[in-house]
C-alpha positions as CSV (number, residue, x, y, z in Angstrom):
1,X,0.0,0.0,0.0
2,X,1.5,3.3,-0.6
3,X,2.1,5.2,2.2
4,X,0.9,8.9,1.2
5,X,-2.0,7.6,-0.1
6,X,-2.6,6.0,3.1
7,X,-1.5,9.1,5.3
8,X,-4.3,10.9,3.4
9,X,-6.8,8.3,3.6
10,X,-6.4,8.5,7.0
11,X,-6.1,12.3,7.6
12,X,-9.7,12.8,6.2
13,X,-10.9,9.8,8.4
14,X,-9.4,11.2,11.6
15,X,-11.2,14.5,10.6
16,X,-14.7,14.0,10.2
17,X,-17.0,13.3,13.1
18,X,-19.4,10.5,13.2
19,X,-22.2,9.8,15.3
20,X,-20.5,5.7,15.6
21,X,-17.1,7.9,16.4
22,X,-19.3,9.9,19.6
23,X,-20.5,6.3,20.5
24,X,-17.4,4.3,20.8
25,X,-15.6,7.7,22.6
26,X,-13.0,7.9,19.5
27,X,-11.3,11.4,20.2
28,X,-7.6,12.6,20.3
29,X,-8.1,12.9,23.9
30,X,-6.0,10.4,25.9
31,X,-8.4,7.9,27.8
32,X,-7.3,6.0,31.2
33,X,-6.8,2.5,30.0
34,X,-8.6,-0.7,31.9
35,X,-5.7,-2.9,33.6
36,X,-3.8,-4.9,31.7
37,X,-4.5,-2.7,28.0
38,X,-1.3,-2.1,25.8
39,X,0.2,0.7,25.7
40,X,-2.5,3.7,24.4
41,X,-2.2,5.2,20.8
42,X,-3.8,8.5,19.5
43,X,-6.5,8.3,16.9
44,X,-4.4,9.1,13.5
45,X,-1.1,6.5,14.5
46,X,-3.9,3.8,15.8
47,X,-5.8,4.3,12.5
48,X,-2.2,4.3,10.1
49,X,-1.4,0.7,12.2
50,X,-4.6,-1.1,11.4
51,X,-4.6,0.2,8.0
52,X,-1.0,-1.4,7.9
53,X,-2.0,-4.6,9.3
54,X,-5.4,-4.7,7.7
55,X,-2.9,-4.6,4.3
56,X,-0.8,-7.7,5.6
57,X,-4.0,-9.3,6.2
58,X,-5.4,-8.7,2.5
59,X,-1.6,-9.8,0.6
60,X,-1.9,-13.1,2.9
61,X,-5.6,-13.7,1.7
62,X,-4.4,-13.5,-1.5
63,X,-1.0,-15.8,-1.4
64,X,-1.5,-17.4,1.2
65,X,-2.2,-21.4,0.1
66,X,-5.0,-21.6,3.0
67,X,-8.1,-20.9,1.6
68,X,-7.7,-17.2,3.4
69,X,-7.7,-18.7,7.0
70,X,-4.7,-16.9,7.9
71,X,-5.6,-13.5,6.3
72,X,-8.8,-13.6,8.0
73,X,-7.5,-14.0,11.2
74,X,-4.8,-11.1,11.0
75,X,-7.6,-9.3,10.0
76,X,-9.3,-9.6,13.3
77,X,-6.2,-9.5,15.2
78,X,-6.0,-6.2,13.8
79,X,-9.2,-4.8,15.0
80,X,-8.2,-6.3,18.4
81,X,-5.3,-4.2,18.4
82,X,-7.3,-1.0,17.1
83,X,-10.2,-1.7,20.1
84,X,-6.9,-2.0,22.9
85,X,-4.3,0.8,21.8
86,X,-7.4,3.1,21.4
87,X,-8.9,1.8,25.3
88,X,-12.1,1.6,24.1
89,X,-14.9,-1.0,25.7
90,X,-12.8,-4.5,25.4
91,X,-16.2,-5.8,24.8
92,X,-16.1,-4.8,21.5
93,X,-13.5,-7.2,20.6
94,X,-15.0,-9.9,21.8
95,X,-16.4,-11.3,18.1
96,X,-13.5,-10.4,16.4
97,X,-11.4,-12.9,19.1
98,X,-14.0,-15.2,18.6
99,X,-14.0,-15.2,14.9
100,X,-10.0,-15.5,15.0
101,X,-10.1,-19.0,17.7
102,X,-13.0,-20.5,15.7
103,X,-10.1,-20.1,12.2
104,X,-7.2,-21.3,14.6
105,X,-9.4,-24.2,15.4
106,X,-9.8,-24.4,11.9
107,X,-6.1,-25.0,11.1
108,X,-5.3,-27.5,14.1
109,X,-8.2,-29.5,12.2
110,X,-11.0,-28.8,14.6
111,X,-14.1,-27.9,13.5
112,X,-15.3,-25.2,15.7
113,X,-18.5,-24.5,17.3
114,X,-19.3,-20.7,16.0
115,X,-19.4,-22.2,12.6
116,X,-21.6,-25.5,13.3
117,X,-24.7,-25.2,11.2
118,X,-26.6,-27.3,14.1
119,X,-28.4,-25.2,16.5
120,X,-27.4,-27.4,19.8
121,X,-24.4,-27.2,21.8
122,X,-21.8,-30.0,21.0
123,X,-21.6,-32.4,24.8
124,X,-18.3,-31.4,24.7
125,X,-16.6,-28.9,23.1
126,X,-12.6,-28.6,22.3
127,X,-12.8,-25.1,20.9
128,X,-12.5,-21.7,21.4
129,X,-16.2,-21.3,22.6
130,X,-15.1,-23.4,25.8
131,X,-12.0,-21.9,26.2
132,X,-13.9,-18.5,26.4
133,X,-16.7,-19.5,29.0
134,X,-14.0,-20.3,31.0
135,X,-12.4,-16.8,30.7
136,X,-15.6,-15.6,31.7
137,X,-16.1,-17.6,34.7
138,X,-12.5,-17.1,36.1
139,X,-13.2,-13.4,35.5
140,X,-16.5,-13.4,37.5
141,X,-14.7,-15.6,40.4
142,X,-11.9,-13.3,40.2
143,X,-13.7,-9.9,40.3
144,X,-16.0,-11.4,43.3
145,X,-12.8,-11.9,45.3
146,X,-11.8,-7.8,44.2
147,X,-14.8,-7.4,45.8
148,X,-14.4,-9.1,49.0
149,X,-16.2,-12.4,48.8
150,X,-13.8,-15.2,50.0
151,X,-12.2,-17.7,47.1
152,X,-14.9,-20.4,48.5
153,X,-17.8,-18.4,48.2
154,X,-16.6,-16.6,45.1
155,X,-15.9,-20.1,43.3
156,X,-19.3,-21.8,44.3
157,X,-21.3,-18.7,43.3
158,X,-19.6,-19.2,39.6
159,X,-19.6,-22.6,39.8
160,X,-23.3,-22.9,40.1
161,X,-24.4,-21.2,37.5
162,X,-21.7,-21.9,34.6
163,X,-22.9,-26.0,34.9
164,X,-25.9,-24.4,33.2
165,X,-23.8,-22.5,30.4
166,X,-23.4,-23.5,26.7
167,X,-20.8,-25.7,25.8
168,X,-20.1,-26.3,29.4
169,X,-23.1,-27.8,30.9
170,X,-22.5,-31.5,30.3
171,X,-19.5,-31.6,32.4
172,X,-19.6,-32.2,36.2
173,X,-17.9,-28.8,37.9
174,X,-16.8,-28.0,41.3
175,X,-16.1,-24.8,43.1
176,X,-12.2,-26.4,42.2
177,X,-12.8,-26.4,38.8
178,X,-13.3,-22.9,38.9
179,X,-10.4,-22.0,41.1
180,X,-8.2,-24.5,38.5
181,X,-9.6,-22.1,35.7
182,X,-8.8,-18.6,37.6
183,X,-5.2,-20.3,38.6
184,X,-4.3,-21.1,35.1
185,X,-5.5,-17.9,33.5
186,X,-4.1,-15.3,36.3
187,X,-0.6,-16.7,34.8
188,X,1.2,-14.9,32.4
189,X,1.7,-17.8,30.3
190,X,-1.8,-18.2,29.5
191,X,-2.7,-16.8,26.2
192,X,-6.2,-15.2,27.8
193,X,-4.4,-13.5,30.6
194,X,-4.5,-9.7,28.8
195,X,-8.1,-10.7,27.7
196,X,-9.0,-11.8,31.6
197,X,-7.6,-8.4,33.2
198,X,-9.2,-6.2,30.4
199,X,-12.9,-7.7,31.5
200,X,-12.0,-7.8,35.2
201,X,-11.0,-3.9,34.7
202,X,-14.0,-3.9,32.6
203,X,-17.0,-5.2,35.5
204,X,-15.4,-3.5,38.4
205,X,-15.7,-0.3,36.6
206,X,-19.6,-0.9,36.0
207,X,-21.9,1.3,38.8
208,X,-22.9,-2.0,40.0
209,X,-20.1,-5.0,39.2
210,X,-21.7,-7.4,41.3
211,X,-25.2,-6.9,39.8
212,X,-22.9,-7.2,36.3
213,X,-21.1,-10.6,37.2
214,X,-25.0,-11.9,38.6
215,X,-26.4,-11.1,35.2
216,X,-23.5,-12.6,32.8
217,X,-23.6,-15.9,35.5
218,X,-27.6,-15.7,34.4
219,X,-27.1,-14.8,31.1
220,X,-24.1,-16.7,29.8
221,X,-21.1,-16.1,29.1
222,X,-19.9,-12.2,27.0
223,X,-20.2,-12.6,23.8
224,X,-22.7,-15.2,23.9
225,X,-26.2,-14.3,21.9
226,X,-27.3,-13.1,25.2
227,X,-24.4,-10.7,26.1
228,X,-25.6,-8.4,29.2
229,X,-25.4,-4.6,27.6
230,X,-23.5,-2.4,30.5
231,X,-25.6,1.0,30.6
């Protein structure tokens, strides 16, 4: 892509307002960042990036000899990154991270769940979608404890009402399960650890948090067709 072509392109974006700009809070004005968020980016460098990696993503949809998995998913990576150097509502990248697991899945010859034309939860799933209901859990356990319940009480309250979550509800779960799931994602190592502190950061800055971790524990997981709105 040429690059003054691109400059401009994004010049006259960055300039105009929008009403979806007012909505998301895009502005040049620096906005605290929820824990765990990289490093924050002003509008015009945050728009040049994904415009960069957006290009990557198109040539390896193009050459690449995989049918555009790999293109697709640098795609949404790219929005990801957008959505956390601009420290907007980590919410919002929640399809685009499921959209990028369900091609991963894809290329380690799983078929994953999001793109089963069967309108029934698989018994047990090996994809992203259970990989992600147990991000959510450990996220609710975790914010509970924040909040002062004890690990016990904070694990049993989760523990109760995930059994009844998609993709999760044939298996037979323990307060332990849940602490196992909070333990393994709280480390570094884990892949969902950035993801886990940005919705943590994200609930405890709702007016209620523990009237938001009640309704997502009703509701199902983020994400899921019946993703609690925060007002």
């Amino acid at each position: 892509m040429n690059s003054e072509k691109e400059g401009k392109w994004v010049s006259e974006t960055a300039s105009s307002e929008r009403p979806q700009d007012q909505i998301l809070n895009i502005s040049s004005a620096k906005r605290p960042g929820p824990g765990g968020a990289p490093e924050y980016e002003h509008l015009l460098p945050a728009k040049r990036k994904l415009l960069e990696n957006l290009w990557l993503a198109q040539k390896a949809f193009n050459d690449e000899p995989d049918g555009g998995v790999e293109g697709c998913k640098l795609a949404c990576k790219a929005i990801v990154r957008f959505i956390g150097v601009r420290h907007e509502n980590p919410e919002l990248a929640i399809p685009f991270m499921q959209i990028c697991s369900a091609f991963e899945d894809i290329q380690r010859g799983v078929d994953p769940d999001l793109f089963s034309r069967s309108k029934e939860p698989r018994p047990r799933s090996r994809s992203s979608q259970r990989k992600h209901a147990q991000l959510i859990a450990a996220s609710c356990m975790e914010v509970l404890m924040q909040l002062g319940k004890s690990k016990d009480f904070a694990a049993r309250k989760v523990a109760r009402s995930v059994a009844d979550w998609p993709f999760i509800k044939s298996e037979k779960l323990t307060e332990t399960t849940i602490i196992n799931w909070r333990d393994q994602i709280r480390n570094q190592s884990d892949s969902r650890n950035s993801q886990f502190n940005l919705i943590c950061d994200h609930i405890l800055k709702q007016s209620a948090p523990v009237g938001f971790v009640e309704q997502i524990l009703k509701d199902g997981p983020i994400g899921s067709p019946r993703i609690p709105t925060s007002k």
